[in-house]
Each structure stands twice: as C-alpha cells, then as structure tokens.
TIZA-790673 format. One line per field, with one value per residue (C-alpha): x, y, z; residue in three letters. Coordinates in nm, 2 decimals. Example, Ala and Ser with C-alpha at 12.3 -4.5 7.8 and 13.67 -1.06 7.14 Angstrom:
BEGIN
u	(1.23 | 1.37)
v	(-0.45 | -0.11)
w	(0.78 | 0.71)
code	(ALA | SER)
//
This chain:
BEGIN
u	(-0.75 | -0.90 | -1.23 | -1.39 | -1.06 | -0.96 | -0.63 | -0.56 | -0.27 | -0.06 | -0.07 | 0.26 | 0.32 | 0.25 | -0.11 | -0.03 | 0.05 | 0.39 | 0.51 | 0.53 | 0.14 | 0.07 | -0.28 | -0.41 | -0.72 | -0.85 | -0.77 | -0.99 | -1.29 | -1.24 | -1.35 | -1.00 | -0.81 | -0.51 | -0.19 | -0.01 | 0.34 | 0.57 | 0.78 | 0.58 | 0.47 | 0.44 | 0.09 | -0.01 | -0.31 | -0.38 | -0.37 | -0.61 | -0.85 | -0.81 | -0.89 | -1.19 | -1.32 | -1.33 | -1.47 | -1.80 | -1.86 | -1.77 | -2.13 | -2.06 | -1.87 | -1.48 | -1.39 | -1.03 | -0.88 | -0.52 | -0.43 | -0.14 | -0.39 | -0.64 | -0.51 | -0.53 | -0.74 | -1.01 | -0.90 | -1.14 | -1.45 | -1.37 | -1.33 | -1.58 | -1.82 | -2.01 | -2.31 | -2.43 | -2.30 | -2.01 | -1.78 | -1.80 | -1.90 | -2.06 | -2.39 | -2.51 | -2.46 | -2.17 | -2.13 | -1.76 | -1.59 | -1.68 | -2.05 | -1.97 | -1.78 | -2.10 | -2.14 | -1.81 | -1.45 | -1.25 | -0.86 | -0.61 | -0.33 | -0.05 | -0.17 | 0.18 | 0.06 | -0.24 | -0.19 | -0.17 | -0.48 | -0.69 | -0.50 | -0.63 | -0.97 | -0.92 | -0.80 | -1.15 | -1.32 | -1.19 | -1.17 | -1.54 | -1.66 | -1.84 | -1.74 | -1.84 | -1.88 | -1.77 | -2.06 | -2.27 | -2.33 | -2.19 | -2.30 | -2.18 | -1.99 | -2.06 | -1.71 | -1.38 | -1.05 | -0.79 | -0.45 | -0.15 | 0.21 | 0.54 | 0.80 | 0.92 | 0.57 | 0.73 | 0.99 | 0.79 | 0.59 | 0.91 | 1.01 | 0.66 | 0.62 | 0.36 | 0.08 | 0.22 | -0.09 | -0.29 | 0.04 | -0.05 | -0.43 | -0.37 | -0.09 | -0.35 | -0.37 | -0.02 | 0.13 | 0.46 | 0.48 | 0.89 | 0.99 | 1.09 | 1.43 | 1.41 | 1.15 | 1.33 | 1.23 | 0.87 | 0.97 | 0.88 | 0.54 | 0.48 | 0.60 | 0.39 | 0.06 | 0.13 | 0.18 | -0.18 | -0.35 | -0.21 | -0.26 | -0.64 | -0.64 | -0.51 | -0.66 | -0.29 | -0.31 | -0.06 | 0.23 | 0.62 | 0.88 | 1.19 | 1.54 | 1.67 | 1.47 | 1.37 | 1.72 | 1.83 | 1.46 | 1.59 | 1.90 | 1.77 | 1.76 | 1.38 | 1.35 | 1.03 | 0.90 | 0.60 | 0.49 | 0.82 | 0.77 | 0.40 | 0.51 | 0.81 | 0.58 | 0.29 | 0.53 | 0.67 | 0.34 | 0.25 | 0.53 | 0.64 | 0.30 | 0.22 | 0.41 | 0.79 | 0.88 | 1.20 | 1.22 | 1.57 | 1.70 | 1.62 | 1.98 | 2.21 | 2.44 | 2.72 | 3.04 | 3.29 | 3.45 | 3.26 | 3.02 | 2.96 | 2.72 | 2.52 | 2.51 | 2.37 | 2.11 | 1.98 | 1.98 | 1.76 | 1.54 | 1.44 | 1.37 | 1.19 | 0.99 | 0.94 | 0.85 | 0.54 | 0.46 | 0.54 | 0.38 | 0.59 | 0.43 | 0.50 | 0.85 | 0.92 | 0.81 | 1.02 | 1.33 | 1.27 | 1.29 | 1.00 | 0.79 | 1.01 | 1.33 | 1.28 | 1.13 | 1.52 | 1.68 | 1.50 | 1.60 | 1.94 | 2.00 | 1.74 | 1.51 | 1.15)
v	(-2.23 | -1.99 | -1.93 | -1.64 | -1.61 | -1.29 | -1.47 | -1.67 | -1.39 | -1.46 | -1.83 | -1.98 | -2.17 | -2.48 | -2.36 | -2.27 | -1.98 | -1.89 | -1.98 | -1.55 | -1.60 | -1.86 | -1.89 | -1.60 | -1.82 | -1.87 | -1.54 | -1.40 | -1.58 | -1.48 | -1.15 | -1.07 | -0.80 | -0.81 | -0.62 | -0.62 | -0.53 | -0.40 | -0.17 | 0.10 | -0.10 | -0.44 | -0.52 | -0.46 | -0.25 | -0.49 | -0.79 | -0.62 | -0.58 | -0.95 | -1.04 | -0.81 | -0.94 | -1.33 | -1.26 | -1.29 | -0.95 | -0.89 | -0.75 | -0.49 | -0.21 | -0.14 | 0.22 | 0.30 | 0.56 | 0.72 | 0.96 | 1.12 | 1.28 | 1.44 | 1.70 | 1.62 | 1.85 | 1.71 | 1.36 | 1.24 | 1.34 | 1.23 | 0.89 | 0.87 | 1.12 | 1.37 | 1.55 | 1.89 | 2.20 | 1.95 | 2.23 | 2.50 | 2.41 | 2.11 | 2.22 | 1.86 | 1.53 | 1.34 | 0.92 | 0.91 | 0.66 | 0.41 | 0.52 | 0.44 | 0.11 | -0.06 | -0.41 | -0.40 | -0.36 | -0.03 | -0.04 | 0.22 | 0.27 | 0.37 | 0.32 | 0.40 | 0.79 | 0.76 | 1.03 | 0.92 | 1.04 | 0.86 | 0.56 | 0.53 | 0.58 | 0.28 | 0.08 | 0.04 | 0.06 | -0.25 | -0.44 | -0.33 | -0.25 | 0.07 | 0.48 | 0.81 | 1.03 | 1.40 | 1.56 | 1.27 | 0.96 | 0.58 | 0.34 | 0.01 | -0.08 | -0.40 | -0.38 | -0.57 | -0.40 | -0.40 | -0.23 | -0.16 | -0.07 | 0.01 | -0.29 | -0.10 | -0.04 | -0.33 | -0.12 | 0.24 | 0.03 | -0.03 | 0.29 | 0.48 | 0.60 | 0.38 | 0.20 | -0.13 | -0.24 | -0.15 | -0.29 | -0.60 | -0.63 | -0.51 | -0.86 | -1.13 | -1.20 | -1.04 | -1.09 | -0.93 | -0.90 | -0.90 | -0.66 | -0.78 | -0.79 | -1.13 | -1.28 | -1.26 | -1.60 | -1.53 | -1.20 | -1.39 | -1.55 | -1.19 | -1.00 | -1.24 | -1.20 | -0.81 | -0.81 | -0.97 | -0.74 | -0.48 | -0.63 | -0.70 | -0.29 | -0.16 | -0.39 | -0.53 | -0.91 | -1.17 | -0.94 | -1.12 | -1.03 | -1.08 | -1.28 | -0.98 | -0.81 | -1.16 | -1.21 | -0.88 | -0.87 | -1.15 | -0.94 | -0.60 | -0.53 | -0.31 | -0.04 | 0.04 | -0.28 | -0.45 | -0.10 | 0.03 | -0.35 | -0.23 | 0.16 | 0.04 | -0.26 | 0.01 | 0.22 | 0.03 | -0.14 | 0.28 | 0.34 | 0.01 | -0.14 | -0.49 | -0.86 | -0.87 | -0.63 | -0.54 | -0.28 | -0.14 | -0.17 | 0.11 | 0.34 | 0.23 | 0.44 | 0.52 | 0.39 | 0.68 | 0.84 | 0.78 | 1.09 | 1.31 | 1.18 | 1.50 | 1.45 | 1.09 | 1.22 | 1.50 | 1.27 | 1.03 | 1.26 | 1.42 | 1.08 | 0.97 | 1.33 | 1.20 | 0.90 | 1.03 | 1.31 | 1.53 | 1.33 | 1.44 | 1.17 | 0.88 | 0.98 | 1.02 | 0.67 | 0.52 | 0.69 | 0.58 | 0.92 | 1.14 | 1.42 | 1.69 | 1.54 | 1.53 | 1.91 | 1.96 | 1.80 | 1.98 | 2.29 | 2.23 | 2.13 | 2.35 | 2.12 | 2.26)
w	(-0.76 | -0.53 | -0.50 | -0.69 | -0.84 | -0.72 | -0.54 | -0.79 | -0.95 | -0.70 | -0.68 | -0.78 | -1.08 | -0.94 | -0.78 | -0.45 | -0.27 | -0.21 | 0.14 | 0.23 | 0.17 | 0.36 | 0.50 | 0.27 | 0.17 | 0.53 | 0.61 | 0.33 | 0.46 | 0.87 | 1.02 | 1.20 | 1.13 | 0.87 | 0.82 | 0.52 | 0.54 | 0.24 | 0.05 | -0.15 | -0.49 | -0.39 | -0.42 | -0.06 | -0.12 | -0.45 | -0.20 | 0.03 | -0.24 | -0.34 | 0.04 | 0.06 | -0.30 | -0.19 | 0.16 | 0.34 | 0.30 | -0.06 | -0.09 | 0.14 | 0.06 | 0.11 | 0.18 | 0.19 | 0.40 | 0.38 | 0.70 | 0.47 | 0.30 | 0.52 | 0.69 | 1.04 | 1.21 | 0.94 | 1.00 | 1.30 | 1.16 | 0.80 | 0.97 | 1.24 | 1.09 | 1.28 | 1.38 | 1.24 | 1.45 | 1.58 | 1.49 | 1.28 | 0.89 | 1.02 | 0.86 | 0.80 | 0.94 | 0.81 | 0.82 | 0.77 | 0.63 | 0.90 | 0.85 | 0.44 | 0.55 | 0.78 | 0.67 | 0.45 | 0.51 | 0.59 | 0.44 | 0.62 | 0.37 | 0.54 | 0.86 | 1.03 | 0.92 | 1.19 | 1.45 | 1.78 | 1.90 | 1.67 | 1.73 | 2.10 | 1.94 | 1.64 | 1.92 | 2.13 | 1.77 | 1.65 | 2.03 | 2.07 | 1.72 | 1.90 | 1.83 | 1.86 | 1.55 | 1.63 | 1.80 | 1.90 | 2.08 | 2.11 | 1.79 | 1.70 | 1.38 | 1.15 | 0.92 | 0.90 | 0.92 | 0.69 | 0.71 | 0.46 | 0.63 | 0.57 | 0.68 | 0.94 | 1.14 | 1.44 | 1.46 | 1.51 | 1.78 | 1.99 | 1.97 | 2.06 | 1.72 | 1.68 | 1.94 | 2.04 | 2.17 | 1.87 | 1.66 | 1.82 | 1.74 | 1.39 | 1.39 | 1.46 | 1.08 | 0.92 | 0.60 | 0.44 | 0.05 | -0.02 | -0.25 | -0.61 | -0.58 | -0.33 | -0.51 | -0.90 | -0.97 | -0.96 | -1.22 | -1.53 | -1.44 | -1.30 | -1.61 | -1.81 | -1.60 | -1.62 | -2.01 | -2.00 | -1.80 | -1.99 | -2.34 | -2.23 | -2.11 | -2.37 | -2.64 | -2.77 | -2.73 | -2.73 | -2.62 | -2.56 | -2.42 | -2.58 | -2.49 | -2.40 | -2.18 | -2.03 | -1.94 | -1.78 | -1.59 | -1.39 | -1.26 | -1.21 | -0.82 | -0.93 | -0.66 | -0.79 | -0.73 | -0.92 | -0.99 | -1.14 | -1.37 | -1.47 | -1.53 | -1.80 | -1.98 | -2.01 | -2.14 | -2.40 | -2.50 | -2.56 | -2.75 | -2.94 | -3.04 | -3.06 | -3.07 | -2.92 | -2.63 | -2.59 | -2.33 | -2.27 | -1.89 | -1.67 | -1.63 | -1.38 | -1.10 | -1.34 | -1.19 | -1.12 | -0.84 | -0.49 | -0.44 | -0.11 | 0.21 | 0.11 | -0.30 | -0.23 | 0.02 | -0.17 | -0.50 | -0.26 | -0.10 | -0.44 | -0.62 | -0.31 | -0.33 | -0.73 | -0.66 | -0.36 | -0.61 | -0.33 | -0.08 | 0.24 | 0.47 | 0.22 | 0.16 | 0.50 | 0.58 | 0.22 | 0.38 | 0.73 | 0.90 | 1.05 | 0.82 | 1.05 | 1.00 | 0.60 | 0.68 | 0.80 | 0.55 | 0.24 | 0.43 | 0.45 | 0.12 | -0.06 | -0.21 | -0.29)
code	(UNK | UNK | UNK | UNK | UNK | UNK | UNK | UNK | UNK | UNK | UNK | UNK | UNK | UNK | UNK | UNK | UNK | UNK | UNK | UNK | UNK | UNK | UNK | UNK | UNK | UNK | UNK | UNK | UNK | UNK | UNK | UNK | UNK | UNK | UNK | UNK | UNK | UNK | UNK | UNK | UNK | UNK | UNK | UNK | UNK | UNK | UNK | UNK | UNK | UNK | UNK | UNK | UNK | UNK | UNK | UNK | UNK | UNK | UNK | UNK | UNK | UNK | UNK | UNK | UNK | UNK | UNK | UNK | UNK | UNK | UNK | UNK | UNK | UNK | UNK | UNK | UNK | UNK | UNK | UNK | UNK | UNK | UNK | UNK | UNK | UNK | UNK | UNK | UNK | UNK | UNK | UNK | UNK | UNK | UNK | UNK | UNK | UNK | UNK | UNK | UNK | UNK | UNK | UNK | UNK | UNK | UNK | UNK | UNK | UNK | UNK | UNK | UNK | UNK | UNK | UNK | UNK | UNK | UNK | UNK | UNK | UNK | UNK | UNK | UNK | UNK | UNK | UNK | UNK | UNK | UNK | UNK | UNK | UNK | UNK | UNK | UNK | UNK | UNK | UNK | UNK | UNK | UNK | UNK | UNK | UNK | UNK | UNK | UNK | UNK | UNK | UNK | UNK | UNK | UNK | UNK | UNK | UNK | UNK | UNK | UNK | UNK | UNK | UNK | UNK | UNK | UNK | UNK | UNK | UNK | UNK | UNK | UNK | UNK | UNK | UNK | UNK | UNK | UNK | UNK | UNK | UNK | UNK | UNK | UNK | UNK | UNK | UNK | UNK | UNK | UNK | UNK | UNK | UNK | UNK | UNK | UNK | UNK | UNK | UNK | UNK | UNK | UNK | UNK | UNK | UNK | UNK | UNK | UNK | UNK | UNK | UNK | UNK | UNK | UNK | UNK | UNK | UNK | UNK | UNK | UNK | UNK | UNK | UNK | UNK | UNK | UNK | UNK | UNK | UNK | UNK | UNK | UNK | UNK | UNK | UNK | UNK | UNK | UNK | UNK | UNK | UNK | UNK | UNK | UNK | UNK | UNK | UNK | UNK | UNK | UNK | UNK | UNK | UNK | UNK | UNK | UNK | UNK | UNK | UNK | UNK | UNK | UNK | UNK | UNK | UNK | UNK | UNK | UNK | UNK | UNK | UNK | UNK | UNK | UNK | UNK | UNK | UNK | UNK | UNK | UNK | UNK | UNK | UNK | UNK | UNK | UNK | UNK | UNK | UNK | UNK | UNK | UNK | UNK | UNK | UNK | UNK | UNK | UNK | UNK | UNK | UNK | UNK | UNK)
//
C-alpha cells in the first residue's frame, strides 16, 4: 500500500499499480512536473489530487486553474496576479493563483486551453520558477506544477496548436489514464470501490450489485467513462435504496437504416455541448476540432 493512502484506489487487485501507472509513487514524492493525459472522466484531475495529497508538499496548498473558464483578457492577471492601477479596476493588489499556490502545487486543467501567449510566459515560470504579476516586478515561485490534458495534446504540439517546447517540459513525468472501455477488466473492482464511496456518502452501506448488471458492466463500451459509471450507481442508489443494485443498461444506438454525415454530427455536437454543460472550449477539445470550427458547425446546423 501507498503511503498516506491516497493512491491506494487505484492499486490493482493484487497491490500494485497497473502497468499504465507505472512509477506514480516516486513521482508523487519528486518536484518535477507531471502531465496527465486522458479522455474527459477518467480520473485525471482525481489522480492529480492523489499525487499532490502524498507529496512533500501536501502541507502547502494546491490551487487549480482552468483557462476555459476565465475569459482571456482576465486570464494573465488571474494567474500571475497583479499590482493595483495595473489596468483599470485594479484597485488593490492581487496574488493570483500562483501567489495562492507558493509552497504548494498549481493544477492547470485543461491545459491544451492555455493561450499562446501565456504559454511563453508558463514556460520560463516553470524552467526558472521566477514571474512577473501584471504591473510589477520579477519574484520567484516555491510551487510544483501539475497539468491535466486531453490525449491528443502531442498531437496539438506537432501541429503549433500547442508549445512543443513547453509540451516537452510538461512530459518529464507523463502518465495516460485509458478510458474505461480498454481497461473492462478492472470495471468490477472499480464499480465495487465506487459503490463504497458512494454507500459511505450517502449513508447506504453494504450496497451489491447484481448478476445482471455485473455482467453487462463488463461489455458496455462507457463513453462517459468512470464518471458516466459514478453518475448511473448514484443514480440508482437515489432512486432504488439499499442492498442489491440492478441498474438497467444505458440505451444503445438503435439499429436501423444508416443515418446522414450531418444527422450523426449534430446528434454529436449536441451531446458533447450536454455533456460540457455548454462548455465551448471542452467540447471543442472532446471532438477534436478548434472552438471556431465548432462556432461553424453550430451555425450551420442551428444548434444554440
């Protein structure tokens, strides 16, 4: 078992980490940057929490930080902070996030959202550990990076969508959590440490799941990933109560005549757009175009 514990969920059933997690203990306890790559709902931000929880500077804080949220003409000095009369509203000095981070960790979820122009900055900031908050002068930053991306953030780097260089210093510790669907038989040890998070939550102990729901689990491709798996167990320890779970099997594609290139994109595009609860960055990134090309496509095809 790990120490502290806060790895331990996703040992494997024998006590050791599975081989896509290889080196996650002695990368918990360094001061190098980490990446972790995956598909929306696979733990990656979870797994960054674990890392920060078991490490040297578990005392310190961790401040995370999502550039699809801020809008980016607020972005730099939410992150680096700034001086009052920096710009206009600056009434006060700010720390910023890194200012909140010193002698902790900073997380950037999503960091394939970053715009360019802070990348350049984040670059020198984690080579030199120094930055300038909006406004004012040079200081040096105490903190550990940690960053959460899409699978597809090497291939934004070869194609200038992303920093190679800074791709490469965020890659000196990377890890890639695959989505449910290739790891099925890990699905029941999962689905069993979920029920008992959940029964512990919400006060039902000793949930089950039954034959049933045990059996088609196992062949479900899950596009949701581990989140879709918490979502429906929540949902029917909600509605069903306590001992035996037998949640039905989320609705398949109904097998009928093929359907048009533009009825299976805009089915896509609006349970991606569900799925981000609007989120136009995030769904972008989940169907692997750019923010201006979904812009396009919505156009076209109407979509609110």
């Amino acid at each position: 078992m790990t120490e502290g514990g806060a790895l331990d969920r996703w040992l494997d059933s024998d006590g050791s980490f599975p081989q896509y997690l290889f080196g996650i203990d002695r990368a918990a306890v360094s001061d190098a940057p980490v990446l972790i790559l995956g598909e929306s709902g696979t733990g990656r931000s979870t797994l960054a929490r674990s890392l920060h929880s078991v490490s040297p500077r578990s005392s310190g804080p961790l401040v995370e930080v999502d550039p699809g949220v801020v809008p980016a003409d607020l972005f730099e000095g939410d992150l680096f902070g700034f001086k009052r009369g920096a710009f206009t509203g600056a009434t006060e000095d700010s720390p910023g996030r890194l200012g909140r981070a010193e002698g902790g960790a900073l997380l950037f979820d999503h960091v394939e959202e970053l715009p360019l122009t802070t990348q350049s900055k984040l670059l020198r900031l984690i080579a030199e550990k120094k930055y300038s908050p909006l406004g004012g002068t040079e200081v040096s930053a105490d903190l550990r990076f940690l960053a959460v991306a899409s699978p597809d953030l090497a291939w934004r780097a070869e194609r200038g969508a992303f920093r190679a260089d800074l791709f490469y210093r965020l890659e000196v510790l990377a890890f890639r959590l695959p989505p449910l669907r290739e790891r099925l038989e890990e699905l029941p040890r999962l689905a069993a440490r979920v029920l008992e998070d959940l029964g512990a939550r919400l006060n039902r102990p000793h949930l089950q799941l039954s034959p049933q729901a045990k059996s088609w689990m196992v062949e479900y491709s899950w596009p949701g990933n581990l989140r879709q798996l918490r979502n429906l167990l929540e949902r029917e320890i909600v509605l069903q109560g306590e001992g035996i779970l037998d949640p039905p099997r989320p609705s398949e594609v109904s097998q009928g005549a093929p359907r048009s290139l533009a009825e299976v994109e805009e089915e896509q595009i609006r349970t991606t757009l569900a799925f981000t609860r609007g989120h136009q960055g995030r769904a972008a990134s989940l169907l692997g175009i750019s923010r201006k090309a979904l812009w396009q496509k919505r156009r076209r095809l109407g979509i609110p």
